[in-house]
C-alpha angles and dihedrals in degrees: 000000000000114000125189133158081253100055097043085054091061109088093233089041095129093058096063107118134181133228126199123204126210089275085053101245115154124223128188126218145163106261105198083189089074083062074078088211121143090208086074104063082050096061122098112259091249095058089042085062089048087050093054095041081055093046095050111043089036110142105152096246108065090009127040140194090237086060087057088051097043091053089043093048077041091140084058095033101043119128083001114071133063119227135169124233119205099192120196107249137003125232125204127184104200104250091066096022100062085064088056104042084045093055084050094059093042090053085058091053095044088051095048091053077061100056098253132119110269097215090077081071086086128134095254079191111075099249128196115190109195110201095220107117095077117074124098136198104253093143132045134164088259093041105035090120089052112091106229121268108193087161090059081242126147104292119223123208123273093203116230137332111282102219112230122032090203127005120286126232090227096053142274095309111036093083084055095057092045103050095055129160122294111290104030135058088222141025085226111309088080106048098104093050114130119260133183140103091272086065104115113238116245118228131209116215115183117285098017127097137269121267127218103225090215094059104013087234132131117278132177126262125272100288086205096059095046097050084048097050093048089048089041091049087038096056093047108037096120089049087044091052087048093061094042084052079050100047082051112038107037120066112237106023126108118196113218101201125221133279088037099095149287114308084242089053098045089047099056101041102037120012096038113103107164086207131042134218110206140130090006098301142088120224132151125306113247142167146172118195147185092263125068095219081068078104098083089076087080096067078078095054091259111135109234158159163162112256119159130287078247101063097026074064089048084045091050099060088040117279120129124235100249113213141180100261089252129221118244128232113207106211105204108210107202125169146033125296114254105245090240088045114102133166102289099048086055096045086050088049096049087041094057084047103055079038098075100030087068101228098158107155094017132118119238125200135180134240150140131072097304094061085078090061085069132091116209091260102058082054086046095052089039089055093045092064096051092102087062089064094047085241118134104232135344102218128198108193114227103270133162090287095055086045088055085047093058091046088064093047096061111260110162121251087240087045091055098046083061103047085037094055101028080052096052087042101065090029101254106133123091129232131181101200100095124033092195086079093056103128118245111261139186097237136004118206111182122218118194103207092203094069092058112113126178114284134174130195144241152328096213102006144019105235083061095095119191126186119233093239090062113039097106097055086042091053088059105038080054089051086063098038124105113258108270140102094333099008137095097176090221113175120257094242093051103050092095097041109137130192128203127210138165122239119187093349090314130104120226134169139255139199148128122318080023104159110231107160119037111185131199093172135152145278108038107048112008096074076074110086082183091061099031091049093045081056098051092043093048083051082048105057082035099068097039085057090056099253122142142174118261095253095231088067109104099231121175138149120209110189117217084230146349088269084072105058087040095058095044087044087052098042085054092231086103096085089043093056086044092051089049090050093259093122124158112268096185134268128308140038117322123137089028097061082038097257085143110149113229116293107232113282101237090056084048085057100049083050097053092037094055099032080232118183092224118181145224121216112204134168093213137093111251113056100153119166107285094006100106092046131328101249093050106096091174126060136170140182116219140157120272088267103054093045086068095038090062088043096059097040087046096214131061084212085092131115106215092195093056115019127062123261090216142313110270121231085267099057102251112124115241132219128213087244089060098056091030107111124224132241091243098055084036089060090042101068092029092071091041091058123027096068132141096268085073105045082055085053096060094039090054085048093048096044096043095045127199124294096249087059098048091045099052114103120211132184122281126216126074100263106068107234104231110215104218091212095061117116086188106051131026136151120266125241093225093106098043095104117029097174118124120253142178128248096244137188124274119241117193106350122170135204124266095191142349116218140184136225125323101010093182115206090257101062074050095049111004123211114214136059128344109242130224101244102039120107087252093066096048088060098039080058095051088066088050098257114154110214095261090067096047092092112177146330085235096050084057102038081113081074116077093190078062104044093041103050088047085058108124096356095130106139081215091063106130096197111183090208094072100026098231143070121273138082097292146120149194116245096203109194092061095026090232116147098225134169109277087246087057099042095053093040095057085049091053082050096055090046092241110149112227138228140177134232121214160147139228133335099006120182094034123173141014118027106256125171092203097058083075100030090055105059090036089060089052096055105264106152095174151015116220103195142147095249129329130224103261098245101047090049092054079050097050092048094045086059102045106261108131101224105205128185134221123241110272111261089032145094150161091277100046091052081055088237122168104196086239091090118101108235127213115205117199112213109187106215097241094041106175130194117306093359119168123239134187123239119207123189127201085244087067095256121145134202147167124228130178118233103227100225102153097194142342092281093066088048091049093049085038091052088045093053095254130323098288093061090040085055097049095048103047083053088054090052 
């Protein structure tokens, strides 16, 4: 064992260990097995990782040795005690990252009007930002001749289609003959190619072109991704020019640069490590990130997940995140796989389980014979919807499987010793072959793989799980129903209503359950070649039995990286999606964070016309009401298959079972169950595709970066030089006064708004396009932008006059205090309805200080540090509810918002409150955790609510006026 006076220094010094490879490189390590304490080898995995990360970075300020004890007595110290957590890296995706790469510069400059150097300002954390978050769907196969209209603005033609995108090998035509129309490889030239399933795949490798599959010859790239990607850089180039000044100016990040893949994707096939090299040691890979489906990292046995832009930023300059020591739940996976299950029917079955079993806040780990059913990226897929179950991560621990996957992606053998034997040596590593070393854990739920059957979910919210069996009968049951969660409260006589329209010179149909927008996008699904290939190869039969997609129907598919398209070009399934509609868009999110391009007017009319529930179809994981597109009542998530299944029915009002997926060019009806692949013949192209070669591929992509990228040119110096004039970046006003203060009471506050049950983040901060009557837009056109020009609330989410004023602009807000849905708000000292922005910013005028009334679970959904910033920066000091989902509370106290909870038992409604009281809101100096206050309104109520400070930590950020200003002061000192 390596010795040194450092090390000795350290206080787990004599538990450092080496370990020598074949090549006889040593390696040192903390081994928790030298603590020679039986309680070790009984944690869960997960909490083993956290035990090490605490050994490790102990230093008796931000880590003690009585941290180290708690996680190792973890069975006695579970949902009790509060621990930190240093991971090893930070990932950022850019709609959440620019906030906190902005914050970052404005903390130089904040520390250079102080007379210090503003290089100290660094991420002490290694941090990736991955630009993915940006692109949007302005072309599409069916709308390829309409000029985009991200502003939701008059669009103006873009005139026809231009042939080849780049020159082709055989000649000037030959693109053109080749990128026909949907539903046909030429527009003649092609008709006597040869088909059949004999027919080799062709396979695109980087930097060579495109083959037809029908003739094996050069053809030009999808014209539809590359429009979508230019309009996507073009758009973006001052963003784009904000993260190049990062990548060079701050020590420790690394800039992945768009059109490469999703920040999930890039995180699982290229950044994940499992285990670290640094400072002379290996220990376990681990990450938190800006997005809460960070959390699919851990189907590789990488501890991760989601925390807000504010505390990634904390994480960043060295402190670590602080967290309740959870309970973990063991989920026990028994049985065989059903052969029409895929990954997505057994991630929404084990959704609806741990559901039910309320384990918001807790850990949940995998374990038991089925696991090894499992590929990495059905675990994968399983990890990334754990959000959707409150739970904090859903961890598989490294077993033989994620060892084969690695293998595939291109570890080296020497690579994979190390991680094999560090891993076995500080008992990391899983096997199933004695239950007796199942680790102890608070709770088991067993799953028995064999009873999942497929789901999909909706239509207003992911955890409402439908079987597909039963969709049909579900859909109308949802038509009766009052409006709520599932119903539409649509009259009996008007249930069969149908609409017709034409579209390009023909007439179609339209009625309820219609589907418009049918979605294979990125993130959730398309990390599993099994899914993504059954997809392809059900587009595939599909085709060759005549059947085609109503061409109105707004069909795209946005890989979560390049790996994907390569494998579904070499697979030869690619041609037959496109000839569906389903033609590659480009990389990264797009439909799921509701960066849908306009459905065609005349579909928008016969909607209107006909107050048609019509539906959208996605592959994704957020489908709330409104968020796909405004005039979609009706969303549900569903795997790739399926997504193409509903396509091509063109309803989700269909039995599969019973009714006929189409009628095939012969005449004879199909049935899903016809068209529908094996696993068998799944597995089959799968291990004849997704090789190495095609993981180097994607590295050398990533690490070479486009063109666009390469060529754009960014300022230079350490201070970032803020163009006054940007309507994309500008610096925050959260440093603008550094004095401490104390928390204080608040006298006469009134309410800003007064909200129900389940207000989602994105009801708070909404994702999507700007429209042109929201406060956002007001101020985007006093600065002469046209709404073309307006892009989204998430590409400007580094302007704080943006972001602001988008503050509770969803078109979904349900404020009491208007009595109907919209972004608006009741001023109620002049009785005025204004838009939430005015309102709050006459009461900022006025001096009155803001809260906000509301029920429970509020702050649902994704992680958004705005949904905190926002309401922050119009005034908001505190949030009175009946309880708060966990991450958006920590978010409201690292920002300064006092979250503060009703009594049990009561509730806005049953204290008779209106939301036009003024509220006073009495804040002793020294206010310690869960303390107690007193709530006075002007009608002479009184109330007590309980200030939801969890530990020292959140009073000290609270006093300081949240954790960016701590940081910066403690830097000052």
């Amino acid at each position: 064992m390596a010795s040194t006076s450092s090390h000795q220094e350290h206080p787990f010094g004599h538990l450092i260990d080496t370990l020598q490879t074949e090549k006889n490189e040593v390696r040192k390590y903390f081994n928790p097995l030298k603590l020679e304490d039986t309680k070790y080898e009984k944690l869960p995995f997960a909490i083993r990782v956290l035990l090490e990360a605490a050994i490790r970075k102990c230093d008796g300020f931000y880590v003690k040795k009585e941290d180290v004890q708690n996680i190792l007595n973890w069975e006695e110290c579970q949902n009790e005690a509060e621990v930190p957590f240093s991971p090893a890296r930070v990932l950022l995706q850019d709609f959440t990252g620019i906030p906190a790469m902005v914050d970052l510069a404005a903390m130089r400059d904040a520390v250079a009007e102080h007379g210090l150097d503003p290089t100290l300002i660094n991420p002490k954390c290694p941090t990736d930002l991955i630009v993915d978050h940006s692109l949007q769907i302005d072309f599409n196969k069916c709308a390829i001749q309409n000029a985009p209209n991200p502003g939701g603005g008059d669009g103006q033609g873009a005139g026809p289609r231009s042939g080849s995108a780049r020159p082709s090998s055989r000649g000037p035509h030959h693109g053109a003959q080749c990128g026909g129309q949907r539903g046909s490889c030429a527009k003649g030239s092609c008709s006597d190619a040869p088909s059949g399933p004999g027919r080799t795949p062709a396979v695109q490798i980087e930097n060579t072109p495109l083959l037809c599959p029908f003739h094996l010859q050069p053809v030009s790239e999808q014209e539809t991704a590359l429009k979508s990607q230019e309009m996507e850089l073009v758009r973006n180039k001052e963003r784009l020019q904000f993260f190049k000044w990062c990548s060079k100016a701050f020590k420790n990040v690394s800039v992945v640069p768009p059109d490469t893949g999703s920040v999930h994707q890039v995180n699982l096939e290229y950044l994940s490590r499992v285990v670290q090299e640094g400072d002379g040691f290996i220990y376990p890979d681990s990450v938190v990130g800006t997005d809460s489906h960070t959390t699919m990292i851990n189907g590789l046995g990488v501890l991760g997940w989601g925390v807000g832009g504010i505390e990634t930023e904390a994480v960043m300059l060295g402190q670590p995140v602080s967290l309740t020591l959870p309970q973990v739940v063991g989920c026990k996976l028994v049985g065989s796989i059903s052969t029409l299950a895929t990954s997505i029917d057994i991630v929404l079955g084990i959704t609806k389980l741990l559901r039910q079993t309320a384990i918001a806040g807790r850990f949940v780990e995998f374990f038991g014979p089925g696991v090894s059913q499992l590929s990495a990226a059905d675990r994968t897929t399983i990890a990334n919807m754990c959000p959707e179950y409150n739970a904090t991560v859903s961890f598989f621990p490294v077993d033989d499987a994620t060892l084969e996957h690695f293998k595939q992606t291109n570890f080296t053998e020497e690579r994979l010793e190390v991680l094999e034997t560090y891993l076995k040596a500080v008992k990391l590593f899983q096997s199933y072959d004695d239950q007796a070393d199942d680790p102890q854990y608070s709770e088991v739920i067993e799953v028995n793989l064999s009873s999942i059957v497929p789901y999909v979910s909706g239509p207003k919210r992911p955890q409402d799980r439908v079987p597909v069996s039963c969709m049909k009968e579900d859909f109308l049951t949802c038509l009766r129903e009052k409006v709520g969660f599932k119903g539409f409260h649509i009259p009996s006589e008007k249930q069969d209503a149908t609409v017709p329209f034409l579209h390009e010179g023909t007439k179609y149909m339209l009625s309820h359950g219609s589907v418009v927008i049918a979605a294979v996008i990125s993130c959730t699904n398309n990390c599993n070649p099994s899914v993504m290939l059954t997809a392809g190869l059900l587009a595939k039969k599909a085709v060759e039995a005549g059947l085609t997609v109503k061409p109105y129907i707004r069909t795209s598919l946005a890989p979560g990286s390049g790996m994907v398209t390569h494998y579904l070009n070499a697979s030869g399934v690619l041609p037959y999606l496109s000839q569906l509609g389903f033609e590659v868009i480009g990389y990264g999110c797009a439909t799921c964070v509701g960066n849908t391009a306009p459905l065609p007017q005349s579909v928008v009319d016969a909607i209107t016309q006909g107050d048609l529930v019509a539906c959208g179809v996605l592959s994704g994981n957020r489908h709330f009401e409104g968020r796909l597109c405004d005039c979609v009542r009706a969303n549900y998530l569903a795997s790739p298959p399926l997504v193409v299944a509903y396509a091509i029915a063109g309803t989700i009002g269909i039995d599969f079972e019973k009714d006929p997926l189409g009628v095939g060019a012969d005449g004879t009806e199909l049935f899903l169950k016809d068209l529908w692949p094996s696993k068998e013949e799944v597995h089959r192209v799968e291990e004849s595709t997704v090789v190495a070669s095609i993981f180097r591929e994607l590295r050398s992509r990533i690490q070479k970066g486009s063109s666009f990228w390469n060529n754009t040119d960014a300022p230079d110096g350490v201070l970032f030089p803020w163009d006054p004039k940007s309507t994309y970046i500008r610096c925050p006003p959260f440093f603008s006064r550094l004095e401490v203060s104390g928390p204080g009471s608040m006298e006469n506050a009134h309410a800003l708004l007064f909200l129900g049950d389940k207000v989602t983040t994105d009801h708070i901060s909404p994702a999507g396009s700007i429209s042109r009557v929201s406060a956002a837009a007001k101020y985007l056109q006093s600065k002469r932008l046209t709404p073309r020009e307006f892009n989204s609330y998430g590409a400007r989410r580094g302007n704080d006059a943006v972001m602001t004023r988008g503050t509770f602009a969803s078109i979904k807000l349900q404020n009491r205090l208007v009595g109907k849905t919209g972004p608006k708000t009741l001023h109620v000292p002049s009785g005025q309805m204004l838009d939430v922005f005015e309102a709050a910013e006459r009461y900022q005028r006025d001096g009155v200080p803001l809260i906000i009334l509301a029920g429970k679970e509020y702050g649902s959904g994704s992680s958004r540090d705005w949904a905190a910033k926002g309401p922050y920066l119009l005034g908001v000091r505190a949030v009175i509810a009946e309880s708060f989902a966990k991450m958006h509370k920590n978010h409201l106290v690292s920002i300064g918002i006092a979250p503060l909870q009703f009594l049990p038992g009561q509730s806005a409604d049953s204290l008779q409150l209106s939301g036009k009281e003024r509220f006073s809101i009495f804040m002793p100096e020294q206010i310690t955790t869960h303390q107690e206050l007193t709530v006075q309104t002007s009608t002479g109520k009184s109330f007590t609510v309980v200030a939801l400070f969890e530990n020292e930590v959140d009073v000290t950020f609270y006093k300081h006026g949240g954790v960016l200003k701590h940081v910066v002061r403690r830097m000052l000192q």
